[in-house]
MOPAC internal coordinates of N, CA, C and O (Angstrom, degrees):
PM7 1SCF
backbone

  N    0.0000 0     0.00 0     0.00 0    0    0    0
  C    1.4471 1     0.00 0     0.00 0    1    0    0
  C    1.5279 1   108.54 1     0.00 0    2    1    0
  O    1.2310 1   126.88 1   -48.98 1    3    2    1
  N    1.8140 1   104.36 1   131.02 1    3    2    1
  C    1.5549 1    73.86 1   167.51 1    5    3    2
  C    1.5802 1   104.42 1  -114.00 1    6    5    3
  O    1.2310 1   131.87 1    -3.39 1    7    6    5
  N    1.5641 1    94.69 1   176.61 1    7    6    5
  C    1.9209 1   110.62 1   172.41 1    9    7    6
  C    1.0827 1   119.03 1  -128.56 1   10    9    7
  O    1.2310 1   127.98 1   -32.67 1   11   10    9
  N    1.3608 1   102.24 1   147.33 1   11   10    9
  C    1.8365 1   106.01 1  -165.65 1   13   11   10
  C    2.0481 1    87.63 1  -106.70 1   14   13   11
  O    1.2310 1   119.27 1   -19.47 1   15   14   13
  N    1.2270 1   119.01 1   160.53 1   15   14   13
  C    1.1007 1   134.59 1  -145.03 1   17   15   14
  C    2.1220 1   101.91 1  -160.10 1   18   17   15
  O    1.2310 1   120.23 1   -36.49 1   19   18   17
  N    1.0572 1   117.17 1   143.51 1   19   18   17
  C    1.3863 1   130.19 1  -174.56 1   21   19   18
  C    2.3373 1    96.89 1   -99.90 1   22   21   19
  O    1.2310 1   106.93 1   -79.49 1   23   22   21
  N    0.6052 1   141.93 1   100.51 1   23   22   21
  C    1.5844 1   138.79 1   163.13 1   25   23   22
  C    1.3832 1   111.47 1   -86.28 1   26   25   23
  O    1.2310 1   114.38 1   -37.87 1   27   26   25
  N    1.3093 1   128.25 1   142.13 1   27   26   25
  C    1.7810 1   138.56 1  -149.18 1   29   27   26
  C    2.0483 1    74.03 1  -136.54 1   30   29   27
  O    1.2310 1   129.84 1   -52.74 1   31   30   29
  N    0.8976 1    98.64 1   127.26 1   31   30   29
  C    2.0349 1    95.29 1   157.73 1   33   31   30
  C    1.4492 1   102.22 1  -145.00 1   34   33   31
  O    1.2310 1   122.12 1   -61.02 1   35   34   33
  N    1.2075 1   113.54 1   118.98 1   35   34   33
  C    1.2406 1   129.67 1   145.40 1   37   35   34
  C    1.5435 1   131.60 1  -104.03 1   38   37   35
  O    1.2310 1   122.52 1    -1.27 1   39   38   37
  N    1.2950 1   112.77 1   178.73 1   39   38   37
  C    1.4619 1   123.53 1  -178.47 1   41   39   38
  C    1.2162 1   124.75 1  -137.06 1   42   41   39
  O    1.2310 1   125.55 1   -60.59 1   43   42   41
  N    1.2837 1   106.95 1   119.41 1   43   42   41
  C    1.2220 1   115.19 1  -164.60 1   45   43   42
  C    1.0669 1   112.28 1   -77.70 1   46   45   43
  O    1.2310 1   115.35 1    10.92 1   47   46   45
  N    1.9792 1   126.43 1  -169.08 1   47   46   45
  C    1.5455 1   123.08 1  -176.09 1   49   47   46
  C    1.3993 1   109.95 1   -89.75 1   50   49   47
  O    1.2310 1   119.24 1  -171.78 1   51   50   49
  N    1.4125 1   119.05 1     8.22 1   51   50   49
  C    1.6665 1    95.14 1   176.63 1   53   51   50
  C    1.7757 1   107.32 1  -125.94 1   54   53   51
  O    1.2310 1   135.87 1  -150.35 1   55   54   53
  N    1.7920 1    86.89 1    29.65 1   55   54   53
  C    1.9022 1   117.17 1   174.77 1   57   55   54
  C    0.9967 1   109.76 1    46.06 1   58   57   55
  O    1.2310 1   122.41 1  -124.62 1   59   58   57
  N    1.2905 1   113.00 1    55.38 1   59   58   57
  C    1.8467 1   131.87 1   153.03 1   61   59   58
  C    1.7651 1   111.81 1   -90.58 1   62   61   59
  O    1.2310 1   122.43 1   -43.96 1   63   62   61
  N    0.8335 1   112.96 1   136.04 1   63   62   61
  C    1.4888 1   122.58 1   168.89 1   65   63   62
  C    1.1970 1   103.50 1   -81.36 1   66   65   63
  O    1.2310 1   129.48 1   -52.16 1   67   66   65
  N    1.9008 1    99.33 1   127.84 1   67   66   65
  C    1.8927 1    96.49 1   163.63 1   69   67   66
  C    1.4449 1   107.77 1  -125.46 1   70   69   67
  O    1.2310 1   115.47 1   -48.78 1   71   70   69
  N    1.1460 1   126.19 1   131.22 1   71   70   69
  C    1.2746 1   117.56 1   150.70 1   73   71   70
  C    1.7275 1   145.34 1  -100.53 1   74   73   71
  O    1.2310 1   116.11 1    -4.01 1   75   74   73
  N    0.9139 1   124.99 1   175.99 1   75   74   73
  C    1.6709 1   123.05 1  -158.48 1   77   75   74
  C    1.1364 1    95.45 1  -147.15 1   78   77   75
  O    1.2310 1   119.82 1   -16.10 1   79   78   77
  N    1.5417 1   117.95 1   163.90 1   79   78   77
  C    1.4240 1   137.49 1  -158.34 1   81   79   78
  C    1.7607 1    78.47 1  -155.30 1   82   81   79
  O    1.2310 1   110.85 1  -100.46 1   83   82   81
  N    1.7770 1   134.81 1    79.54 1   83   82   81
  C    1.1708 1   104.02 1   164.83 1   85   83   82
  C    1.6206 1   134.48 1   -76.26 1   86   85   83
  O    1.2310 1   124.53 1  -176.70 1   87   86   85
  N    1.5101 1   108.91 1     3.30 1   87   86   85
  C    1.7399 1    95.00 1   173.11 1   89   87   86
  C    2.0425 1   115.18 1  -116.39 1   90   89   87
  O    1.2310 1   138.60 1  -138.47 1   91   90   89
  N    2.0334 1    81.55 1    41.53 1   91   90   89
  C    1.5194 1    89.49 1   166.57 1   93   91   90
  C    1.5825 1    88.18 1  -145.08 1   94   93   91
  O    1.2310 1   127.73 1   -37.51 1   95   94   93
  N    1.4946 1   102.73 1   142.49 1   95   94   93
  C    1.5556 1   110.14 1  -165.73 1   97   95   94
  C    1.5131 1    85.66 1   -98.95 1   98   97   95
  O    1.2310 1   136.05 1   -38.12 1   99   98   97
  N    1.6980 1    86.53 1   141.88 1   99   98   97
  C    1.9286 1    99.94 1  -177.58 1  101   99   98
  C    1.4807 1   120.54 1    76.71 1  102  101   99
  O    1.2310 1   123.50 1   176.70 1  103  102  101
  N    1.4203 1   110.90 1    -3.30 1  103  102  101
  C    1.4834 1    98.94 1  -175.55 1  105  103  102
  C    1.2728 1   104.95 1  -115.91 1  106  105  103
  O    1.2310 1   127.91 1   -58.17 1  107  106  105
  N    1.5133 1   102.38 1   121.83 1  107  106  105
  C    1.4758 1   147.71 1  -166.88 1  109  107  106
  C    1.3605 1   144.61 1  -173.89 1  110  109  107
  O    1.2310 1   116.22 1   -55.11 1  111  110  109
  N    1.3415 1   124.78 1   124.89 1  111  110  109
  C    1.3946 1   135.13 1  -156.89 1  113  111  110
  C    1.4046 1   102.54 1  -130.81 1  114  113  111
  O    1.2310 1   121.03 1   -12.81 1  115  114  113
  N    1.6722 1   115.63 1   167.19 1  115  114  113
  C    1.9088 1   120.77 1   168.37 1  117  115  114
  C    1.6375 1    78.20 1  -148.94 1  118  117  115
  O    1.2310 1   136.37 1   -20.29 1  119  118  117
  N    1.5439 1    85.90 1   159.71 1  119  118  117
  C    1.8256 1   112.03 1   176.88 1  121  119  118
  C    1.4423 1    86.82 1  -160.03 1  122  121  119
  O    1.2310 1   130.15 1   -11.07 1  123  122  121
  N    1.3779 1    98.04 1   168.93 1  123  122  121
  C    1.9624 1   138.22 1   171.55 1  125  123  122
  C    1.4329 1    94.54 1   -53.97 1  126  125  123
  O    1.2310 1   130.45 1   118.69 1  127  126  125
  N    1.6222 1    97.44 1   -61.31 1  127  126  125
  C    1.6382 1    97.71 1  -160.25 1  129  127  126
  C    1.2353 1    97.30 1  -128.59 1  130  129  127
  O    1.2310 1   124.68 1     4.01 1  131  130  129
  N    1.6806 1   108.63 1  -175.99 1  131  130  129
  C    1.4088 1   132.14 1  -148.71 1  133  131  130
  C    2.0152 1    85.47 1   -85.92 1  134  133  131
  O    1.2310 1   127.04 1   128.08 1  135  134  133
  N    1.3595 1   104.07 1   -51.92 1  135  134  133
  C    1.4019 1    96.24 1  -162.53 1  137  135  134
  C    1.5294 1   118.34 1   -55.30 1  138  137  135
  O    1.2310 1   128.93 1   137.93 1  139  138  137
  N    1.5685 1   100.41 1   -42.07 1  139  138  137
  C    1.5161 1   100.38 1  -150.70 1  141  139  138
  C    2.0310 1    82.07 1   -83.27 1  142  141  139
  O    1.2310 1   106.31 1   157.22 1  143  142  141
  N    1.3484 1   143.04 1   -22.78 1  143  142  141
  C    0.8331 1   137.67 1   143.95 1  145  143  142
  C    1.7994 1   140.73 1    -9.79 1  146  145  143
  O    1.2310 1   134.88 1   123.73 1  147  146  145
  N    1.2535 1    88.82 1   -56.27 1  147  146  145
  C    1.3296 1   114.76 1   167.31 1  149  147  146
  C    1.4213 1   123.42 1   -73.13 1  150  149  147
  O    1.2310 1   122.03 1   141.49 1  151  150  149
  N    1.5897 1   113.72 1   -38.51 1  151  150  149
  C    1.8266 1   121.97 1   165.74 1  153  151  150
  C    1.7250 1    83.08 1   -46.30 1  154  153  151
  O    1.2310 1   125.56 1   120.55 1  155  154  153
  N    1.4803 1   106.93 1   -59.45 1  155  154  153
  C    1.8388 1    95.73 1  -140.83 1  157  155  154
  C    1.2163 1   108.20 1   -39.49 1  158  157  155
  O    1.2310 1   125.46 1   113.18 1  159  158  157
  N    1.7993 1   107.12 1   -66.82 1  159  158  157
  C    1.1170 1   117.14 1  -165.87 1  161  159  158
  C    1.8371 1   135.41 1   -49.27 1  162  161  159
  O    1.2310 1   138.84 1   161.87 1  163  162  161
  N    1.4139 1    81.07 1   -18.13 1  163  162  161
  C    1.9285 1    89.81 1   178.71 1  165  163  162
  C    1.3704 1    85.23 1   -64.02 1  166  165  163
  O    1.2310 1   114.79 1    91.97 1  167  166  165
  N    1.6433 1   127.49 1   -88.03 1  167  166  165
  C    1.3241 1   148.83 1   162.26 1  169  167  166
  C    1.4044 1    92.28 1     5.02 1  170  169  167
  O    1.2310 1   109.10 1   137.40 1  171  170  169
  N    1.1192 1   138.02 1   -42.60 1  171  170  169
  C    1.5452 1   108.91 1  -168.71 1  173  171  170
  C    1.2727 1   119.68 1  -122.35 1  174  173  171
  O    1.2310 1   123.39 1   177.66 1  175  174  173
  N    1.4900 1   111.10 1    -2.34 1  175  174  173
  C    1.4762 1   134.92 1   139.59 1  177  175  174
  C    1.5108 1   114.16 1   -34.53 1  178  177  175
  O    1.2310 1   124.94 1   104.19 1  179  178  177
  N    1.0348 1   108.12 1   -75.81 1  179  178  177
  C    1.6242 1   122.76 1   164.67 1  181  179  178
  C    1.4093 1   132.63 1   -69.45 1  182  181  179
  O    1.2310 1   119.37 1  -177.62 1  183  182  181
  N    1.4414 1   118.80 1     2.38 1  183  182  181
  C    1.2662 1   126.23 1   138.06 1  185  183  182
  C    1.2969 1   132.71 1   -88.02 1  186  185  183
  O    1.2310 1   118.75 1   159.65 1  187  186  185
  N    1.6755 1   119.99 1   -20.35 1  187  186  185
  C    1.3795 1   128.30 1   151.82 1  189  187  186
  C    1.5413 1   115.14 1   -69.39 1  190  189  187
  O    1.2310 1   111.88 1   156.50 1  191  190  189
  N    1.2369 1   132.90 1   -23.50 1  191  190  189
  C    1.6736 1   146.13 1   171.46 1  193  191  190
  C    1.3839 1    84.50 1   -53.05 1  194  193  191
  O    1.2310 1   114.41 1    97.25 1  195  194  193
  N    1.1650 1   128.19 1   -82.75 1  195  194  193
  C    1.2385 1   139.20 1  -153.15 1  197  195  194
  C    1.6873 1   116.32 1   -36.68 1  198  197  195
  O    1.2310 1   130.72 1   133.62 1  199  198  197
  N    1.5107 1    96.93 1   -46.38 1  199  198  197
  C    1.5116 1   105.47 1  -169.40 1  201  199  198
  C    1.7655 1   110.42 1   -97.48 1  202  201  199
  O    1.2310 1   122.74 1   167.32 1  203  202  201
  N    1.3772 1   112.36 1   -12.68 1  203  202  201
  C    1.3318 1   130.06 1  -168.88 1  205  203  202
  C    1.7823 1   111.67 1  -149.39 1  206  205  203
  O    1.2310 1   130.85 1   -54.89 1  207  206  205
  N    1.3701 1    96.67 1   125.11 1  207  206  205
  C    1.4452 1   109.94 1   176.45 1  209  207  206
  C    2.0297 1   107.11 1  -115.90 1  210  209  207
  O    1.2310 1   131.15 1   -73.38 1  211  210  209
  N    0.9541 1    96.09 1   106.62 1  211  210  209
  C    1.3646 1   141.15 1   169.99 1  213  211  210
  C    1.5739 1   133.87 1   -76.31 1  214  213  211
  O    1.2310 1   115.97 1  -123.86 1  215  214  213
  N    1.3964 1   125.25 1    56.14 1  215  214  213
  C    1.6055 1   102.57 1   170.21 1  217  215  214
  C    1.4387 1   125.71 1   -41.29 1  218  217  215
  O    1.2310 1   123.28 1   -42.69 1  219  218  217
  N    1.8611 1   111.31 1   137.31 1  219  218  217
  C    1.1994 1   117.24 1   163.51 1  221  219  218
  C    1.5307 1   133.16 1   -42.11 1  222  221  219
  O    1.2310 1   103.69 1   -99.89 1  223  222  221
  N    0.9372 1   147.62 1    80.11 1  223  222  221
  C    1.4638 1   154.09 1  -171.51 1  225  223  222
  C    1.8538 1   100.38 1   -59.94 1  226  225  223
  O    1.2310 1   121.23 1   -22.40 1  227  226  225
  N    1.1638 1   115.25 1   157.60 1  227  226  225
  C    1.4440 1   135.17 1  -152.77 1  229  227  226
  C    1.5833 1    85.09 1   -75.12 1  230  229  227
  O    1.2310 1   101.56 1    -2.93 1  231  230  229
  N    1.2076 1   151.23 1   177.07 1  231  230  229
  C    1.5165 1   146.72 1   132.98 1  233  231  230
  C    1.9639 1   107.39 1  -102.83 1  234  233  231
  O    1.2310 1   138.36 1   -73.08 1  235  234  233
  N    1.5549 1    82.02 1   106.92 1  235  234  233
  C    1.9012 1    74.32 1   173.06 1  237  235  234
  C    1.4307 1   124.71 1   -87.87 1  238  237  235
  O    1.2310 1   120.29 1   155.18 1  239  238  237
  N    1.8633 1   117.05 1   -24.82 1  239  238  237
  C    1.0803 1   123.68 1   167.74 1  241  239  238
  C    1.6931 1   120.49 1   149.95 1  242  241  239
  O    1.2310 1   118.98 1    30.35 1  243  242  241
  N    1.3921 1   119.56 1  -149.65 1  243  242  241
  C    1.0899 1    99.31 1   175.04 1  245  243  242
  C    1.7124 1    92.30 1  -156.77 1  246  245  243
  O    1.2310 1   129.22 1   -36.00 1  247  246  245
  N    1.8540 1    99.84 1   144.00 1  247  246  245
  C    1.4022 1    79.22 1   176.08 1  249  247  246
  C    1.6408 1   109.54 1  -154.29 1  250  249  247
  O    1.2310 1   115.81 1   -46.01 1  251  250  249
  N    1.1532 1   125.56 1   133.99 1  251  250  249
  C    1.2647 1   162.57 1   163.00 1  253  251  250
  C    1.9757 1   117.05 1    -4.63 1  254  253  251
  O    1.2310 1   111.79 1  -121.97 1  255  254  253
  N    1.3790 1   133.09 1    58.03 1  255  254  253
  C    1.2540 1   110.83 1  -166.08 1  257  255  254
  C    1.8165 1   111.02 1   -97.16 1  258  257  255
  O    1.2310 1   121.91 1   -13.89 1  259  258  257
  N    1.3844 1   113.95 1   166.11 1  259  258  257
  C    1.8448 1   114.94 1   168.51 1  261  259  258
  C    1.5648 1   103.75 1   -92.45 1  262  261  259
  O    1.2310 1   127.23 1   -27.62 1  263  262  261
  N    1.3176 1   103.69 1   152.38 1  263  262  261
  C    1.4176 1    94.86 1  -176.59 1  265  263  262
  C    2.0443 1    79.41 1  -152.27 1  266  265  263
  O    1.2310 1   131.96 1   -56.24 1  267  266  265
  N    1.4029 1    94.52 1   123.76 1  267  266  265
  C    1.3084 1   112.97 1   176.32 1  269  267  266
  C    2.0532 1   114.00 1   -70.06 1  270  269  267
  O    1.2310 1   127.18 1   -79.52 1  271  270  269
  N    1.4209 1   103.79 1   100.48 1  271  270  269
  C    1.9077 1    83.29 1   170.92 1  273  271  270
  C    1.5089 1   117.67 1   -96.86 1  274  273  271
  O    1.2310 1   120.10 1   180.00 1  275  274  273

């Protein structure tokens, strides 16, 4: 079967790539780069499958707010 999945990647300050799986708890990886990044996260996509079954949730989007400090 396959599953489609939402991935969040950011970069942190010492310019590591991380990525996230937020509607699988714990699943998350960082790499150098975008590519080898992307191996991880399948890889750990499907190691969270394993331990957790998860329906696909809709993706509505993502969006941008200011927040005064």
């Amino acid at each position: 079967m396959i599953r489609e999945f939402n991935v969040v990647i950011e970069k942190d300050s010492d310019g590591y790539f991380v990525a996230s799986i937020p509607n699988l708890r714990g699943c998350h990886t960082q790499a150098k780069s975008l590519d080898v990044l992307m191996e991880r996260i399948q890889e750990a996509a499907e190691l969270c499958l394993e331990f957790e079954d998860i329906p696909s949730p809709e993706f509505v989007g993502i969006q941008k707010i200011l927040v005064t400090v």
